[in-house]
C-alpha positions as CSV (number, residue, x, y, z in Angstrom):
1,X,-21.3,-39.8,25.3
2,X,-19.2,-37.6,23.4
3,X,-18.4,-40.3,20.4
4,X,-22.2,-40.7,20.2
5,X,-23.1,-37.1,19.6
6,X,-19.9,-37.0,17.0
7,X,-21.2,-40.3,15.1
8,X,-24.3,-38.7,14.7
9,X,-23.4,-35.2,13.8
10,X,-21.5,-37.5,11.0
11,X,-24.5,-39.5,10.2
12,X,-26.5,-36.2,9.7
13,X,-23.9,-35.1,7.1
14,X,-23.3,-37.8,5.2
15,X,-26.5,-39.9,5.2
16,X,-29.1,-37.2,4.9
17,X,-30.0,-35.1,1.3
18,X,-28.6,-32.1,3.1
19,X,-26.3,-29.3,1.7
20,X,-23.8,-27.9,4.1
21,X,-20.3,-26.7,4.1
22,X,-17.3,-29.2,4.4
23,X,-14.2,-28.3,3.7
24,X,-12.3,-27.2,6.5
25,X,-11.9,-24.1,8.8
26,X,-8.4,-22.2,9.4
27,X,-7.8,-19.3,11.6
28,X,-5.3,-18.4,10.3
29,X,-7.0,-18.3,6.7
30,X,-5.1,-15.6,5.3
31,X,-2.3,-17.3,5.1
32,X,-3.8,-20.3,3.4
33,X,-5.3,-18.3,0.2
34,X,-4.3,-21.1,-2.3
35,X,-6.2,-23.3,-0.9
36,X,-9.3,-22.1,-2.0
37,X,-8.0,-19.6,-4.8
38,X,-5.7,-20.4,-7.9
39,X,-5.3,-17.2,-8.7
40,X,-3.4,-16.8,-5.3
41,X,-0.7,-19.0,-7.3
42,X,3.0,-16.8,-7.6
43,X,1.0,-13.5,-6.3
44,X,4.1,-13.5,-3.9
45,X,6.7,-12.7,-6.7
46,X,8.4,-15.5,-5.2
47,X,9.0,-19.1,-4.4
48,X,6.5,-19.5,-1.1
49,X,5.5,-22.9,0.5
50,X,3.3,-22.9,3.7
51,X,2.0,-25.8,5.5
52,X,-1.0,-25.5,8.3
53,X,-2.1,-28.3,10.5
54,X,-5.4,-27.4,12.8
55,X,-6.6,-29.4,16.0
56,X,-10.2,-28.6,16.0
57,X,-12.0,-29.2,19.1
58,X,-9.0,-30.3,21.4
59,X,-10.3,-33.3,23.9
60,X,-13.2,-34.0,21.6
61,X,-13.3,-37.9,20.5
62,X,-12.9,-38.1,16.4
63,X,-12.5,-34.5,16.1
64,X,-11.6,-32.7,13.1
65,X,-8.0,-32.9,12.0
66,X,-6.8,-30.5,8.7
67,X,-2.8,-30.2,7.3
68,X,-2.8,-28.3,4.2
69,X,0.5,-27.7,2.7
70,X,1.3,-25.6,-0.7
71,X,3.9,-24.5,-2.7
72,X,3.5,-21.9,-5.7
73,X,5.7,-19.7,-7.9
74,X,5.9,-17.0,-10.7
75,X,7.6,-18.0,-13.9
76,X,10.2,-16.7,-15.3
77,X,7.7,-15.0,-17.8
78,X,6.0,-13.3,-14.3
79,X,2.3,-13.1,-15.5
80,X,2.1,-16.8,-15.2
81,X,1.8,-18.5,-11.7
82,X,1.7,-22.2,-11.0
83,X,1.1,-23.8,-7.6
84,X,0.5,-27.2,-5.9
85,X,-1.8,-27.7,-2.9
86,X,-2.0,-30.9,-0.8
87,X,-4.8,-30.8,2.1
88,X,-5.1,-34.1,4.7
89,X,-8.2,-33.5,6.2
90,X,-10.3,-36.2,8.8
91,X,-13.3,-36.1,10.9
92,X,-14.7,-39.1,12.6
93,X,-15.1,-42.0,10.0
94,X,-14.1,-39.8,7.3
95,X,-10.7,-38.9,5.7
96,X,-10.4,-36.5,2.7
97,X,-6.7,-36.3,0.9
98,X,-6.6,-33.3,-1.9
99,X,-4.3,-32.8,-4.5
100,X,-4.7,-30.0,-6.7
101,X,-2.2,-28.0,-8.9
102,X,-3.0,-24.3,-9.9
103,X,-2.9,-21.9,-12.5
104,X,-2.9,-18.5,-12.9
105,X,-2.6,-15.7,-15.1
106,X,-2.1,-11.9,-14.6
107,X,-2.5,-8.5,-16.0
108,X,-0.1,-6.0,-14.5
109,X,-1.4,-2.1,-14.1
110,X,0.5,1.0,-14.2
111,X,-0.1,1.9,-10.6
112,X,1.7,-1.9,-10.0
113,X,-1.6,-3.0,-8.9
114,X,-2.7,-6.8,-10.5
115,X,-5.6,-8.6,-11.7
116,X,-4.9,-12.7,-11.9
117,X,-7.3,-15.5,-12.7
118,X,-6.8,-18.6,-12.1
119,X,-8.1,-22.0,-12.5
120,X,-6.9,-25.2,-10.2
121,X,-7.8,-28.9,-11.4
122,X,-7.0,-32.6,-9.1
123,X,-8.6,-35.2,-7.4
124,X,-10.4,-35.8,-3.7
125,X,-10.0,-39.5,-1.9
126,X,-12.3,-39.9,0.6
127,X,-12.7,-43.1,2.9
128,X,-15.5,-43.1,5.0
129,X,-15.4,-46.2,7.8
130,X,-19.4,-46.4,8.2
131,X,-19.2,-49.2,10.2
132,X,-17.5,-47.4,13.4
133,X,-20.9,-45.3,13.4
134,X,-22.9,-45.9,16.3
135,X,-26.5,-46.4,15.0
136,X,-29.8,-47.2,16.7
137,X,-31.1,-49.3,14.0
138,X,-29.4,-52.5,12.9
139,X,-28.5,-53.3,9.8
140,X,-29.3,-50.1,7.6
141,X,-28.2,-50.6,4.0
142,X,-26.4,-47.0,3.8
143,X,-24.2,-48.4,6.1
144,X,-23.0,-51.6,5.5
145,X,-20.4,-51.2,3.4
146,X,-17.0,-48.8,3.8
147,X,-15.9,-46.1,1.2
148,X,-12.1,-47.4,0.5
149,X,-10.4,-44.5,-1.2
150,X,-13.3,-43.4,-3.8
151,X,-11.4,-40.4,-6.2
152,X,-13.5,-37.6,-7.0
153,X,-11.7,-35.7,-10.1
154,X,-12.5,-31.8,-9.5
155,X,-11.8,-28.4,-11.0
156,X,-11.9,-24.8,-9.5
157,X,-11.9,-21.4,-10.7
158,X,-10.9,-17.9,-9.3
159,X,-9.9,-14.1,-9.6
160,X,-7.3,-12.1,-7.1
161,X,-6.8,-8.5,-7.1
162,X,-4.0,-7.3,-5.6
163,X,-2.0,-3.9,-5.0
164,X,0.8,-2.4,-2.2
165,X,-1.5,-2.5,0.0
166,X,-5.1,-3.9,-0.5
167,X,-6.1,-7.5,-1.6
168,X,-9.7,-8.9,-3.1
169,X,-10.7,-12.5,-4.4
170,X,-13.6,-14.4,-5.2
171,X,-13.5,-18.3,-5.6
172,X,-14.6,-21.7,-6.3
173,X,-12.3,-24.3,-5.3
174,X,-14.6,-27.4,-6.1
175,X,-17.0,-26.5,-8.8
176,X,-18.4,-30.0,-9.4
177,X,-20.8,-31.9,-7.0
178,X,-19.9,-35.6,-7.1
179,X,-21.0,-38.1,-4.8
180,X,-18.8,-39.4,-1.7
181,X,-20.4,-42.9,-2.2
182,X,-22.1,-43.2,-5.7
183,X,-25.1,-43.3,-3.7
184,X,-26.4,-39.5,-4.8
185,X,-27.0,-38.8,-1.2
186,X,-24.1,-38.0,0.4
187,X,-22.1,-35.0,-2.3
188,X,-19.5,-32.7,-2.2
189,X,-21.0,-29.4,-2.5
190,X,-19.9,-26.6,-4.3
191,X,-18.2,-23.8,-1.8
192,X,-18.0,-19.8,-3.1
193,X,-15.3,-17.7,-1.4
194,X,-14.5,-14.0,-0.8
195,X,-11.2,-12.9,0.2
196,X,-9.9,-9.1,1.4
197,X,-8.3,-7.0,3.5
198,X,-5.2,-4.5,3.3
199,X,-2.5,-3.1,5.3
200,X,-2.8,0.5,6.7
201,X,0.8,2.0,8.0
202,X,-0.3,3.6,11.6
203,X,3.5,5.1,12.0
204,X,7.0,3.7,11.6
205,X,6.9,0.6,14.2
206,X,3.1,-0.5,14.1
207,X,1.1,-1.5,10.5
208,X,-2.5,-3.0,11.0
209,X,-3.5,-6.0,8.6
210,X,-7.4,-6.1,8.7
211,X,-9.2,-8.8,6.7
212,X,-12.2,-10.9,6.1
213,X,-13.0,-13.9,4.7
214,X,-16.5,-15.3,3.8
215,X,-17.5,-18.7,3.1
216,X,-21.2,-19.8,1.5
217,X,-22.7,-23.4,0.3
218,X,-26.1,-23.6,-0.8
219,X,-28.3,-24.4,2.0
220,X,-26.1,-23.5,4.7
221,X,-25.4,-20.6,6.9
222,X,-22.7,-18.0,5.9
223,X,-19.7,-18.5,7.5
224,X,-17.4,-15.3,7.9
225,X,-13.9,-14.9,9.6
226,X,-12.7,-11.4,10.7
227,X,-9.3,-11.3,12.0
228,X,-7.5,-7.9,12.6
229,X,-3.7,-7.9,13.2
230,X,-1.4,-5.4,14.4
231,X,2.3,-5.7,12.8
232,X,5.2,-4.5,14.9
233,X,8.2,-3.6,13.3
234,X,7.4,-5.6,10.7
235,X,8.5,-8.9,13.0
236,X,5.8,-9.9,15.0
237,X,1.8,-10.2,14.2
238,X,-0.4,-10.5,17.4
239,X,-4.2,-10.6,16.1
240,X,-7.7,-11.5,17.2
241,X,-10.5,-13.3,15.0
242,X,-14.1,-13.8,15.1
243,X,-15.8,-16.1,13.0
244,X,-19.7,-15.2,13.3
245,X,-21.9,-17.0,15.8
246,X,-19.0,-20.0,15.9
247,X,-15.8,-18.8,17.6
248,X,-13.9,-16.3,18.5
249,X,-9.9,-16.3,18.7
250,X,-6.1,-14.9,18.8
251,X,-3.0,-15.8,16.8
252,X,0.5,-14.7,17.1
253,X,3.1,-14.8,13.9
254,X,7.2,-13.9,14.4
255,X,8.9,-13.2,11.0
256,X,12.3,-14.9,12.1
257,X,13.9,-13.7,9.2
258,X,12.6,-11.7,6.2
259,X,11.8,-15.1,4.4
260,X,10.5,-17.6,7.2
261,X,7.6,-16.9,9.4
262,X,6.2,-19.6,12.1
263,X,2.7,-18.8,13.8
264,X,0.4,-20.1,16.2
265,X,-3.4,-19.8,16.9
266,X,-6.6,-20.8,19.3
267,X,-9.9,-20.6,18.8
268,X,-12.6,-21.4,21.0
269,X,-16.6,-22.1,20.3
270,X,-19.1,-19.7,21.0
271,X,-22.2,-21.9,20.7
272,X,-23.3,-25.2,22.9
273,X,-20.0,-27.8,21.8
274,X,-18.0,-25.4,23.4
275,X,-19.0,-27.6,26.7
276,X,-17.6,-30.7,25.1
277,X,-14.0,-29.8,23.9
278,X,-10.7,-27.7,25.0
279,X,-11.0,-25.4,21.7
280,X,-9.2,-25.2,18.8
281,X,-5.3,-25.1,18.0
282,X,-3.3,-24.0,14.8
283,X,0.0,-23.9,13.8
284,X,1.7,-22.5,10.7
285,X,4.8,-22.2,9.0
286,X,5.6,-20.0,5.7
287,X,9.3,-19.8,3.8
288,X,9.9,-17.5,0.5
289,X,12.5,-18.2,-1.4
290,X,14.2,-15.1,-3.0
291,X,16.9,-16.7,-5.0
292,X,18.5,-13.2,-5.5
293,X,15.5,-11.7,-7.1
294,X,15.6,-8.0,-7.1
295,X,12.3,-5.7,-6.7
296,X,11.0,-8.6,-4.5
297,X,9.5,-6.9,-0.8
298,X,10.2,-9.5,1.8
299,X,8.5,-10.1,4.3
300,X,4.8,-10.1,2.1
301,X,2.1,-9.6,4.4
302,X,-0.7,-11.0,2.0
């Protein structure tokens, strides 16, 4: 019963002239900004890579499974940024692999604040096994035959605005809508993200890291993340996140040393598939290189 209502939430998606949201969810989001925002790229002052992998839906047959990873850096000439992001991403008969390198460029202001743009540029493969769909009606033409690796060239664009203590971006990952099957009915759609939050010092052991993510395609609901995180002694994050009318969930984060950080989260659903799974779980694990740099704050907490 369970595979059934998954094959045909996939059969909705990719079958029907619909435009929804794909790419993936993270709870921990704010620590996956280059994903979705070039301009993200060397905003650390550093040498940063991250990696995330999310089970979504735990217990849940063909459920969504996401591992980003990405790795970005100033140059030596620091108004320049350059990054690399590589996402694995599968749900049901479909796997997506992403490869994407970044761009960005930066104006410094005398208050140290900084405004970057940045523009990304790669390549989705997508394999969809359309035969493993359960269907009601034999032999329908739009799923005969599989999609073996079809590469989707993209491009994205963005702008980040960062200072000591407050953060703000805006972003399209995927600009172009190209087809997952040259058939015109099944297309990636075009995604628009905001991005910000800030750090508010309560006293000298405890910061607070509010932020908020929103997500919008064309057609579909907005999807917005709220996570709030309290930062003791500059060690260890313990947060809570809402995303609205889909889940709700907590995350911890221990800054081992001042340059590697490992984190885990849960999430669990707050509408009717909640029934059908175990929730959602997320782990995540962030080094900066410093390689001696001076002026550099370590640990970053955006």
């Amino acid at each position: 019963m369970k595979k059934s209502i998954l094959m045909l939430i996939c059969f909705v998606c990719l079958t029907t002239y619909i435009k929804a949201q794909q790419d993936a969810h993270f709870t921990q989001y704010f620590d996956n900004t280059l994903f979705v925002n070039p301009a993200y790229a060397g905003s650390r002052g550093l040498l940063n890579i991250t990696s995330i992998h999310r089970e979504q839906w735990a217990g849940f047959e063909g459920r969504p499974r996401s591992t980003t990873f990405s790795i970005h850096s100033p140059l030596k000439y620091e108004s320049v940024g350059l990054g690399l992001t590589m996402v694995a991403d599968q749900t049901g008969p479909v796997k997506q692999n992403m490869f994407y390198a970044d761009f960005s460029y930066g104006f410094k202001f005398k208050n140290k604040s900084k405004l970057v743009f940045g523009i990304k540029g790669g390549m989705n493969m997508i394999s969809i096994e359309k035969t493993s769909l359960s269907t009601t009606v034999e032999g329908d033409p739009k799923l005969l035959l599989n999609v073996i690796n079809n590469i989707n060239p993209n491009f994205g664009a963005g702008i980040f605005y960062h200072s000591k203590k407050f953060f703000f971006g805006v972003s399209s990952p995927k600009i172009l809508e190209q087809s997952y099957d040259d058939t015109k009915i099944a297309l990636e759609r075009r995604h628009y993200f905001l991005i910000t939050g800030g750090v508010i010092t309560l006293n000298s052991t405890w910061k607070l890291r509010p932020s908020i993510q929103a997500k919008y395609a064309v057609g579909a609901p907005l999807s917005l993340d709220m996570s709030c995180a309290g930062i003791y002694n500059e060690k260890l994050w313990l947060g809570a996140t809402y995303r609205l009318e889909a889940a709700v969930g907590i995350f911890v984060q221990y800054q081992i040393s001042n340059q590697f950080k490992v984190g885990l989260a849960t999430d669990f659903g707050t509408q009717k598939l909640r029934s059908y799974n175990s929730g959602t779980l997320e782990a995540l694990i962030s080094y900066d290189f410093k390689f001696n740099k001076a002026g550099i704050r370590s640990p970053r907490f955006f």
